[in-house]
VOBA-1610 file (N, C-alpha, C; in pm, whole numbers, padded with zeros to 5 digits, always signed):
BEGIN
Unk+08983+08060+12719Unk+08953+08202+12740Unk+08803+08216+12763Unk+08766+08309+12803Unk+08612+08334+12865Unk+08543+08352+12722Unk+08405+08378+12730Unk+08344+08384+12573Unk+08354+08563+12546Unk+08400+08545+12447Unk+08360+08728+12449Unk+08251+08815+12518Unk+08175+08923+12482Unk+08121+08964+12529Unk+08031+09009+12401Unk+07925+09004+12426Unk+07830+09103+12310Unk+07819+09228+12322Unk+07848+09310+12190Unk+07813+09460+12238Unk+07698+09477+12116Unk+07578+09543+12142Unk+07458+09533+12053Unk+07473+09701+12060Unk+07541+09793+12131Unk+07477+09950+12141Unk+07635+09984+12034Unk+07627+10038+11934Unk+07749+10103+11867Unk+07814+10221+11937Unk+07757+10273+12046Unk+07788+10342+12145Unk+07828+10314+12276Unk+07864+10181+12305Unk+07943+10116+12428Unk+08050+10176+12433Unk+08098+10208+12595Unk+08199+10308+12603Unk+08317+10149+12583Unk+08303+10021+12583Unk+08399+09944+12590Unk+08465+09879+12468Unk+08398+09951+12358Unk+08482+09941+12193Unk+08561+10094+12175Unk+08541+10157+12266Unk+08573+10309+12246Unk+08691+10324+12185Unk+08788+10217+12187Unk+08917+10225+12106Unk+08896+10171+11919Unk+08797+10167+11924Unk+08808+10126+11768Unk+08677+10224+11718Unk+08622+10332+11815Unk+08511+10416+11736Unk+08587+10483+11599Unk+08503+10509+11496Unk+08479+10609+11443Unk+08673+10626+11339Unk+08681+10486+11369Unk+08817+10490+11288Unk+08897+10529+11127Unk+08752+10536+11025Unk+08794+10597+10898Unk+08841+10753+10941Unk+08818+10796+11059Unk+08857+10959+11062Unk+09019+10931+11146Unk+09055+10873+11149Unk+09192+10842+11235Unk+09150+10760+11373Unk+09318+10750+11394Unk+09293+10658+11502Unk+09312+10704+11615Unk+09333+10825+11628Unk+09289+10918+11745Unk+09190+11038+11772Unk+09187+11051+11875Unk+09045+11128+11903Unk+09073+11244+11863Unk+08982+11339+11750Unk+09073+11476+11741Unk+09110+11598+11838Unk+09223+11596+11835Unk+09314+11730+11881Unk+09375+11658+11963Unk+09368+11538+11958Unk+09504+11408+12049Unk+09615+11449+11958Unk+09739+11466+12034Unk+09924+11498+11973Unk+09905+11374+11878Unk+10020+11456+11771Unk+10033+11349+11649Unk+10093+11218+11732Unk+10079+11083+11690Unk+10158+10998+11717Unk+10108+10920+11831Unk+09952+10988+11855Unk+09890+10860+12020Unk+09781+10819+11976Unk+09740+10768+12056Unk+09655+10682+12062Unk+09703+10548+12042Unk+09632+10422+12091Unk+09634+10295+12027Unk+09652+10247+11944Unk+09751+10157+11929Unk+09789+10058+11773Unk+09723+10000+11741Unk+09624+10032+11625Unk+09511+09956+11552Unk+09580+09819+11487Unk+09495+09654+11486Unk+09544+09612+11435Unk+09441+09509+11360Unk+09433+09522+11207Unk+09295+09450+11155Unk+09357+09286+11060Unk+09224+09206+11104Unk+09236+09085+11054Unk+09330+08997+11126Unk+09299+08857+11122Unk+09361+08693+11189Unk+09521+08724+11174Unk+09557+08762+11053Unk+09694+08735+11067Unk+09767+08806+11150Unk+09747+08921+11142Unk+09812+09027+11194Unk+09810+09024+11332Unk+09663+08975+11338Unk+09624+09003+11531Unk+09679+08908+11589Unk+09743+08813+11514Unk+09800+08690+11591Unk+09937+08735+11588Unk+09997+08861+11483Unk+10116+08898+11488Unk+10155+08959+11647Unk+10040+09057+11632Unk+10044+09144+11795Unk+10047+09036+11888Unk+09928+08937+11903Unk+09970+08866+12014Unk+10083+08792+12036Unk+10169+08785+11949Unk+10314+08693+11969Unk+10395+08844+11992Unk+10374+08943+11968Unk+10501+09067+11999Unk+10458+09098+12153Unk+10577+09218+12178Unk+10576+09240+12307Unk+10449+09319+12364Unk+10392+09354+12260Unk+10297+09473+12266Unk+10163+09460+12392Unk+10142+09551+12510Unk+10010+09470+12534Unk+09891+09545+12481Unk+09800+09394+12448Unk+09693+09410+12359Unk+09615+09477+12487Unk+09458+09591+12408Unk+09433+09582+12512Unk+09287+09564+12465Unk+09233+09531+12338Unk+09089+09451+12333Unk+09101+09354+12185Unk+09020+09316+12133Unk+08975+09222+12065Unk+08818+09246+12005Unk+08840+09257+11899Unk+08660+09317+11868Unk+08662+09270+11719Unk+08523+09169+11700Unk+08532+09168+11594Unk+08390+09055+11562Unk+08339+09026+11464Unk+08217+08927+11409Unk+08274+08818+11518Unk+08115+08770+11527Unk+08117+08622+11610Unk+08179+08523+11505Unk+08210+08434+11655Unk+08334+08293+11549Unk+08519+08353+11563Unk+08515+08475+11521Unk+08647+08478+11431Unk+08717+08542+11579Unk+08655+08624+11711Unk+08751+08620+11777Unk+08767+08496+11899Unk+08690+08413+11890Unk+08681+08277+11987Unk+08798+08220+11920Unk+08803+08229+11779Unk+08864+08134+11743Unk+09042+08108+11736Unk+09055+08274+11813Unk+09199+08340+11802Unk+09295+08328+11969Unk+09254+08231+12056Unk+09283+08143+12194Unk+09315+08277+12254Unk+09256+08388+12263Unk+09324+08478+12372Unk+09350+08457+12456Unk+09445+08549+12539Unk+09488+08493+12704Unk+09346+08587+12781Unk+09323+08518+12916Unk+09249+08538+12992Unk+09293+08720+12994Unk+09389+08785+13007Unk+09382+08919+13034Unk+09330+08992+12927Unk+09301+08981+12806Unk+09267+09066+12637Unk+09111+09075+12646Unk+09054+09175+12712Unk+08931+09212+12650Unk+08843+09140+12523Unk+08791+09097+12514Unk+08726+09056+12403Unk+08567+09056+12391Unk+08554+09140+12262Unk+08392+09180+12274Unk+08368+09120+12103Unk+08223+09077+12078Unk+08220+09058+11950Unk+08048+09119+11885Unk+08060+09128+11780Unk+07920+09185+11775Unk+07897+09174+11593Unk+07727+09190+11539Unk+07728+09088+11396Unk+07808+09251+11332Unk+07817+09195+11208Unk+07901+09283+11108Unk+07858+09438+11069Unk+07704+09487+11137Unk+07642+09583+11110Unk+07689+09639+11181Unk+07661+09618+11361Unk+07673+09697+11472Unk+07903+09714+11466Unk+07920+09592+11409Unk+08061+09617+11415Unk+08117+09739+11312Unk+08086+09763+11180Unk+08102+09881+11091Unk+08040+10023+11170Unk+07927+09962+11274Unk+07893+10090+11245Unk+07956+10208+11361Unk+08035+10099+11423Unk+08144+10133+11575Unk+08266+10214+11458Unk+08350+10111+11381Unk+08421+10150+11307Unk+08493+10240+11225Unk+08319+10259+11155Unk+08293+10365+11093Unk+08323+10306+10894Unk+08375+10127+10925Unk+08362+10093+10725Unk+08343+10001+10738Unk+08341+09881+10648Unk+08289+09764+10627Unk+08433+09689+10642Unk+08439+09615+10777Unk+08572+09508+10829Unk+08572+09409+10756Unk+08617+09345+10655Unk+08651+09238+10554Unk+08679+09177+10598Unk+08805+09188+10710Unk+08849+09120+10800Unk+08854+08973+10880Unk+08705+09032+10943Unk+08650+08991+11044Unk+08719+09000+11182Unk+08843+09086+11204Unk+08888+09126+11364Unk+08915+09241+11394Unk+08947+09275+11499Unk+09039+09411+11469Unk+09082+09411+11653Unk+09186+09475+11664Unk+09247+09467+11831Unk+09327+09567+11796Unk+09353+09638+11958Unk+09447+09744+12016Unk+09540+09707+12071Unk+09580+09790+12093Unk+09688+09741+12212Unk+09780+09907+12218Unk+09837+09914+12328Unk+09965+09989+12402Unk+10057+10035+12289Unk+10061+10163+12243Unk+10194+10182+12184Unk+10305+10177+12244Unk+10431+10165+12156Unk+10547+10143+12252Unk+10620+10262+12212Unk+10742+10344+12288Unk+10809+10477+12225Unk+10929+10389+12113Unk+10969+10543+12061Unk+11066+10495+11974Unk+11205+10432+12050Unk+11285+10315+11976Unk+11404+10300+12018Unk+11460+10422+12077Unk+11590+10346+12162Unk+11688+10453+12153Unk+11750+10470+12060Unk+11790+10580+12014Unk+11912+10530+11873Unk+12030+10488+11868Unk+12106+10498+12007Unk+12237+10422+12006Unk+12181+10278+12018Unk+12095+10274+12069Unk+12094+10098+12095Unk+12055+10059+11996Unk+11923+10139+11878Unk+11904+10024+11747Unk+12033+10029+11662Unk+12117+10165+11633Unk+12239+10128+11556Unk+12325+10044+11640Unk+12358+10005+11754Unk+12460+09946+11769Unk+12408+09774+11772Unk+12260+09743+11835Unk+12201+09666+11848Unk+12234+09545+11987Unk+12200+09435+11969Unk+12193+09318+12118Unk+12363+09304+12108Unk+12434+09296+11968Unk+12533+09265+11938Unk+12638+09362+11864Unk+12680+09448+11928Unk+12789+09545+11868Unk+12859+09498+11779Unk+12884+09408+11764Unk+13025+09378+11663Unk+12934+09276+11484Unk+12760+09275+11540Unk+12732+09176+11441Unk+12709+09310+11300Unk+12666+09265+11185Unk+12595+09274+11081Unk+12489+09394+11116Unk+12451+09474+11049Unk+12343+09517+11075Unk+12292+09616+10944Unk+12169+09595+10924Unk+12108+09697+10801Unk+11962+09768+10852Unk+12019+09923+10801Unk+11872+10002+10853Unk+11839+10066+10721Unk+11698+10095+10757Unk+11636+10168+10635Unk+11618+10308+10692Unk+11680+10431+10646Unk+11586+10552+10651Unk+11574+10590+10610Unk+11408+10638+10636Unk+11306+10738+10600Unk+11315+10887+10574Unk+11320+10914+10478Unk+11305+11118+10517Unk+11147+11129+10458Unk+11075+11239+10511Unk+10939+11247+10502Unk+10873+11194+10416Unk+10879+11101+10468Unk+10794+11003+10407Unk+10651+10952+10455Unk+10552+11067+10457Unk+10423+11107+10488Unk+10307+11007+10468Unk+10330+10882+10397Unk+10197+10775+10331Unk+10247+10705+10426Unk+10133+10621+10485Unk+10133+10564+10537Unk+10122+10447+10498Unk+10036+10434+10400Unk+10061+10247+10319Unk+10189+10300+10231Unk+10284+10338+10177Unk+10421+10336+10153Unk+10484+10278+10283Unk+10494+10354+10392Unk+10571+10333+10468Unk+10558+10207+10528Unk+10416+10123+10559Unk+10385+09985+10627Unk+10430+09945+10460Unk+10428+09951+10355Unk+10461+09845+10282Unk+10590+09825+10278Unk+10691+09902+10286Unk+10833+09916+10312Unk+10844+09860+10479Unk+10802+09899+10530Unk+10831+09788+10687Unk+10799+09635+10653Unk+10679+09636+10596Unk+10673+09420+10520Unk+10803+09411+10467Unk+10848+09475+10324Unk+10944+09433+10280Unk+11128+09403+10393Unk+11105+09524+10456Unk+11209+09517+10519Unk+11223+09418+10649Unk+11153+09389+10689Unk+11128+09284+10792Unk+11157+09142+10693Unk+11071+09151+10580Unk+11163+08965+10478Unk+11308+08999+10502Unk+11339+09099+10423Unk+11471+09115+10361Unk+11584+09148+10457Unk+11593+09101+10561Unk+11670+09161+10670Unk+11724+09235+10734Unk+11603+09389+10694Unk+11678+09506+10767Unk+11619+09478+10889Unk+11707+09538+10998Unk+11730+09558+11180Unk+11632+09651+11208Unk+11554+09752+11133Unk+11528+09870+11213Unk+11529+09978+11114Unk+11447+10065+11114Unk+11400+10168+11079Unk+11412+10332+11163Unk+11471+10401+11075Unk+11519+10547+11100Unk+11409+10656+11028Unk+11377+10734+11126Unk+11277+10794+11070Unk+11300+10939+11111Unk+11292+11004+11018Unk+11268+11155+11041Unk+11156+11248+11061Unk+11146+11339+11151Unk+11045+11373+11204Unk+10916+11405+11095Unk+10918+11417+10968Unk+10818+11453+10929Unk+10780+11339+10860Unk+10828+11160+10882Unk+10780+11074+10844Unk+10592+11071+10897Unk+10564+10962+10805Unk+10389+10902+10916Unk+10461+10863+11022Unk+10285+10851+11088Unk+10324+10767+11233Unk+10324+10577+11172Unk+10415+10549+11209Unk+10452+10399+11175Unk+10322+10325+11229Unk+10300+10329+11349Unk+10120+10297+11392Unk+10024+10334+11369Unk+10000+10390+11243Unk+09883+10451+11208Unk+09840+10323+11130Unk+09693+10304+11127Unk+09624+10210+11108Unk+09646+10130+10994Unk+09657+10250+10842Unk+09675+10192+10747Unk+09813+10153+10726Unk+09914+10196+10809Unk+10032+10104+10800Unk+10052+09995+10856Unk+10023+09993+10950Unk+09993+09846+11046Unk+09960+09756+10930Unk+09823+09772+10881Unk+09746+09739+10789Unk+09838+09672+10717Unk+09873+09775+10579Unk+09968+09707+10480Unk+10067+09633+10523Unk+10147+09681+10624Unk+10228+09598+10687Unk+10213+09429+10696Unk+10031+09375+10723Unk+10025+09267+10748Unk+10054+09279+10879Unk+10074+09369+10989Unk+10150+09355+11100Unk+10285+09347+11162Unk+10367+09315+11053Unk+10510+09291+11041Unk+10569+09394+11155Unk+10534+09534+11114Unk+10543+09629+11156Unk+10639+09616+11288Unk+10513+09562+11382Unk+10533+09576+11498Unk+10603+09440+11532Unk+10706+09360+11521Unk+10858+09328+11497Unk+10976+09381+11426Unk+10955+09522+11423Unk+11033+09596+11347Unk+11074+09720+11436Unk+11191+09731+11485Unk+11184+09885+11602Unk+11249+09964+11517Unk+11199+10117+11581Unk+11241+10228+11465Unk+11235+10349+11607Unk+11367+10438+11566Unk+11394+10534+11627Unk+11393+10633+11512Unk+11362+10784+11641Unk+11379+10920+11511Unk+11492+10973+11559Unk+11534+11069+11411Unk+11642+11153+11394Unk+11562+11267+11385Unk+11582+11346+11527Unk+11517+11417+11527Unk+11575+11596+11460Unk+11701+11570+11455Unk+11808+11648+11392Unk+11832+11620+11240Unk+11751+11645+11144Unk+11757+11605+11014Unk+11829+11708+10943Unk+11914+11645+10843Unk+11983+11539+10844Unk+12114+11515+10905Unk+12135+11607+11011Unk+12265+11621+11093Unk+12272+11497+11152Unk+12169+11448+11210Unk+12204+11321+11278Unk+12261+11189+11191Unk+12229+11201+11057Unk+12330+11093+11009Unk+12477+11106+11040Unk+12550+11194+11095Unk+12693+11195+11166Unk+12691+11057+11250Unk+12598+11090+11369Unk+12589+10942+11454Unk+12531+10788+11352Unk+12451+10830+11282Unk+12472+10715+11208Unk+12585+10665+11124Unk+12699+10746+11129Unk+12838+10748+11005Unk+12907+10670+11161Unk+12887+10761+11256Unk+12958+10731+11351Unk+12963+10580+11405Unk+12863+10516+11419Unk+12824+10392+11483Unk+12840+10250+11326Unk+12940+10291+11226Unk+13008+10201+11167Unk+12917+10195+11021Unk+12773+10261+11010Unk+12690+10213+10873Unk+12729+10288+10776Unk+12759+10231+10656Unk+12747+10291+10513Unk+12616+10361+10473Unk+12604+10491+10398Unk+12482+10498+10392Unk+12463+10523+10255Unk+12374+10530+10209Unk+12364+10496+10034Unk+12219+10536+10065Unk+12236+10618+09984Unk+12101+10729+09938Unk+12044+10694+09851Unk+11895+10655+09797Unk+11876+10584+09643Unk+11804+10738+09585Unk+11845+10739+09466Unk+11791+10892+09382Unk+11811+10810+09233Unk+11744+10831+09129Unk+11724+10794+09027Unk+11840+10903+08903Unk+11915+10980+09028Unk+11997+11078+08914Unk+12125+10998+08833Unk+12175+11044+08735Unk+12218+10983+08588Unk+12362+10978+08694Unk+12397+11067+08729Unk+12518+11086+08807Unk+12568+10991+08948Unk+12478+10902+08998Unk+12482+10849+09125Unk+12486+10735+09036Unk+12586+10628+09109Unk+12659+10479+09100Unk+12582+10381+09095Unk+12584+10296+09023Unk+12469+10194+09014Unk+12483+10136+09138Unk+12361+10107+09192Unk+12360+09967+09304Unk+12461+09890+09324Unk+12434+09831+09203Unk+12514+09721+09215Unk+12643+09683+09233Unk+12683+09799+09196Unk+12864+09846+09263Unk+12915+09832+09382Unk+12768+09841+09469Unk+12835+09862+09619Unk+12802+09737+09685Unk+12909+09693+09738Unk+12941+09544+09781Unk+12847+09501+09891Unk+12784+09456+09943Unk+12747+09445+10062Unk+12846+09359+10161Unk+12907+09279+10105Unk+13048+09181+10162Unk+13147+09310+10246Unk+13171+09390+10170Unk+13256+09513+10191Unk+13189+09578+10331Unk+13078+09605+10334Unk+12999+09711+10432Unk+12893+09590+10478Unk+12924+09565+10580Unk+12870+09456+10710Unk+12760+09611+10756Unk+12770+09701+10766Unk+12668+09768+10833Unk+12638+09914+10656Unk+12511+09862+10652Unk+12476+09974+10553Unk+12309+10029+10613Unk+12280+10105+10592Unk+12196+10205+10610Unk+12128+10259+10430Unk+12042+10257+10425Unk+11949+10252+10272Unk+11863+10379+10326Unk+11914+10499+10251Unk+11809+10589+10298Unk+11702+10628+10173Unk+11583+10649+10202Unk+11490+10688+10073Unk+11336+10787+10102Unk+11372+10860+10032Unk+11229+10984+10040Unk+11095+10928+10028Unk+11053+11047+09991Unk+10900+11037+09962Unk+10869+11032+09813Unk+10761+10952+09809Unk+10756+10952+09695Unk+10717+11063+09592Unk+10745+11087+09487Unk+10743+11219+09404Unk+10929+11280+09415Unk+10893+11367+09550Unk+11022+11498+09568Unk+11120+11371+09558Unk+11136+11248+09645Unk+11246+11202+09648Unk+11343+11258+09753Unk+11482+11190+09800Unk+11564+11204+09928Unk+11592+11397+09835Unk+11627+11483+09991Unk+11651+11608+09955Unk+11743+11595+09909Unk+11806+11749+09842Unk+11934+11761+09798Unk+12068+11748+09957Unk+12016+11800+10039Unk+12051+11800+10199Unk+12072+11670+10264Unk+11997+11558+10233Unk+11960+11433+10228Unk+12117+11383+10171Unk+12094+11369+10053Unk+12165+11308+09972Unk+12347+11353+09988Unk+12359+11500+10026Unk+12493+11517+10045Unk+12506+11467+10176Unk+12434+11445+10275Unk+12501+11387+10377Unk+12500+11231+10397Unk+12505+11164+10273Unk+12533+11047+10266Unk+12687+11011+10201Unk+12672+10902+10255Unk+12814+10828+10177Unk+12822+10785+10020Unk+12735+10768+09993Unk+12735+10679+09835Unk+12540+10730+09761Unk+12557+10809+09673Unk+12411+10799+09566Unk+12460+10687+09495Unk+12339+10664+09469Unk+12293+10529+09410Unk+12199+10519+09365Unk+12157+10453+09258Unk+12048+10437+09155Unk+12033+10261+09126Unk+11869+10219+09104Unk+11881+10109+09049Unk+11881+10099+08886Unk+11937+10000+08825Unk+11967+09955+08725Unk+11803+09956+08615Unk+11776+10012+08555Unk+11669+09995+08482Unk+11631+10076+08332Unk+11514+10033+08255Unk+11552+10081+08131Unk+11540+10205+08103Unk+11564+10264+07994Unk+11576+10412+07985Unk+11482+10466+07971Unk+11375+10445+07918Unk+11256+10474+07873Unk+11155+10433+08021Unk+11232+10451+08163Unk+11128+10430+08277Unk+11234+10539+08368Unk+11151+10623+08426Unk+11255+10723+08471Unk+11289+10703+08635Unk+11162+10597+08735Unk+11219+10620+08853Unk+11114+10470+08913Unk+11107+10407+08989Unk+11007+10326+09096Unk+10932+10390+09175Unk+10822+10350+09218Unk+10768+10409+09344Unk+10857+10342+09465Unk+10827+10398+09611Unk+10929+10378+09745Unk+10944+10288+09731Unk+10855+10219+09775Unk+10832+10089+09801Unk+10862+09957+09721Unk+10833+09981+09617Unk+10928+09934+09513Unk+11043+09894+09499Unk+11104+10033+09489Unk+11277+10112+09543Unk+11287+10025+09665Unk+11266+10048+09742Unk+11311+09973+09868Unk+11349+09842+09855Unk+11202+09771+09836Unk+11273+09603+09851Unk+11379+09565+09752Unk+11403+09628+09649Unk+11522+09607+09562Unk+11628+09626+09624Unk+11655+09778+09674Unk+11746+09824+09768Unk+11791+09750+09841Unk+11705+09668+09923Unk+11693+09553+10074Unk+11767+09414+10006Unk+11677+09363+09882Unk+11731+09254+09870Unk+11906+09277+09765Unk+11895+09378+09697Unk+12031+09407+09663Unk+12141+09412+09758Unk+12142+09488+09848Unk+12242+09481+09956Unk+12248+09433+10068Unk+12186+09321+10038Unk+12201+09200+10173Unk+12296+09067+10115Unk+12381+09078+10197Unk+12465+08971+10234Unk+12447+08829+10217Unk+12461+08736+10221Unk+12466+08600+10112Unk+12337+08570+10242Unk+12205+08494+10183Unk+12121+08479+10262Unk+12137+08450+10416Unk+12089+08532+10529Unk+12121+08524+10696Unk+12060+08416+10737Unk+12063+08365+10810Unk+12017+08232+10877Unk+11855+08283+10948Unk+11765+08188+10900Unk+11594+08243+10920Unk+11561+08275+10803Unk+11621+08311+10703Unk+11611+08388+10569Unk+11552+08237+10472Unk+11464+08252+10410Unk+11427+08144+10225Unk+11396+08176+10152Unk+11409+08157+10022Unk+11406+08191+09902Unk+11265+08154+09885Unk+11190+08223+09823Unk+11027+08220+09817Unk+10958+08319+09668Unk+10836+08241+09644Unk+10828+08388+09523Unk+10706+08516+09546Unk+10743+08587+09454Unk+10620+08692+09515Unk+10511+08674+09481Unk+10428+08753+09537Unk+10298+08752+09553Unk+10253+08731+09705Unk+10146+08679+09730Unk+10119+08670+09872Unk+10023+08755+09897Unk+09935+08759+09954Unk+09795+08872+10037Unk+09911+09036+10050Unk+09863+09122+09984Unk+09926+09272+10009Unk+09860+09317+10142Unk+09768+09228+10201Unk+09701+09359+10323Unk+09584+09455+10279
//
């Protein structure tokens, strides 16, 4: 790849996609949901470059983006750690950061039905679920644990917003997610296209987890709120099964994210092929 480029002015119109980023990642009074997919640090940026996504720069301390083999088409500018924060707008720990092309949401018949109509399939949805490191930390988990795809309701975050990307680790963006833009009516088409759906709520009255088979329901759907309010009351009746996880009495609920990967690894099916047993911990992002 060519050598980067030096940018010494924090005002080069050719970092313009990564200015001034602690205020968002779009320019203000840009529609919710545009601008460029921010994506920070080695791991991640090597995530984007293996997805479909096209990148469309590379910016970051000398060394660390030479060292990341871009293809001849990816912009690449590098500059020392001062002039790079001060484009930014915080201090990159990092040492990278790259854009690239958002992509629109799935269709929704095609992520519920998927490449393979007749296979397996598990989705997670979202009801306003507004944090954005909740929501990228629940896309990491769900990308291990083998959910297909993510359902989101209109007053979720934007799934590409920086700090989800972020927590994500990148995962993210190997993860496709369509909206229901009809909340919660549109879970009909999700009843319709074969998924179980199981609502998680911490109420005394909803079925333990662990009751519900995953052997039984080849297609389940895990829906879960925001954190605090939790799935609505509206939410929850238009599901198939409430459900609660198993825990002590004297602890009254999990945070999402939490909730989730339990959810994920509870109702998944005897380990899928790509799938290993591993322990936690690992870099959070």
């Amino acid at each position: 790849m060519p050598a980067p480029e030096l940018i010494t002015d924090p005002d080069d119109p050719r970092v313009a996609d990564f200015r001034n980023l602690k205020a968002g990642d779009r320019p203000e009074g840009a529609p919710r949901w545009s601008g460029p997919v921010i994506v920070e640090g080695v791991p991640a940026v090597q995530r984007l470059l293996a997805s479909t996504y096209r990148v469309r720069a590379v910016f970051g301390v000398p060394g660390r983006v030479a060292a990341l083999d871009l293809p001849d088409d990816v912009a690449a500018y590098e500059a020392d750690k001062w002039v790079l924060s001060e484009v930014i707008g915080f201090r990159l720990t990092r040492g990278v950061i790259a854009s690239a092309d958002r992509r629109p949401p799935a269709d929704l018949h095609e992520l519920l039905t998927g490449p393979d109509p007749a296979a397996p399939r598990r989705l997670a949805v979202l009801e306003a679920l507004n944090d954005a490191e909740n929501l990228g930390s629940i896309a990491r988990s769900a990308l291990a644990l083998g959910i297909d795809g993510l359902l989101l309701d209109p007053r979720c975050a934007d799934p590409f917003y920086r700090r989800s990307v972020r927590v994500s680790m990148g995962h993210i963006l190997a993860l496709p997610f369509a909206i229901l833009s009809d909340w919660p009516a549109d879970l009909a088409t999700v009843h319709d296209a074969g998924y179980l759906t199981v609502a998680l709520t911490p109420a005394a009255d909803a079925v333990d987890l662990t009751s519900v088979d995953p052997a039984a329901h080849p297609r389940t759907a895990v829906l879960l709120g925001a954190e605090g309010p939790g799935l609505s009351p509206e939410a929850q009746q238009a599901a198939r099964v409430r459900a609660r996880i198993p825990m002590r009495p004297d602890v009254d609920s999990l945070g999402v994210a939490a909730a989730a990967a339990i959810a994920f690894a509870t109702l998944r099916q005897a380990p899928a092929a790509g799938l290993r047993a591993v322990g936690a911990g690992g870099p959070c992002g």
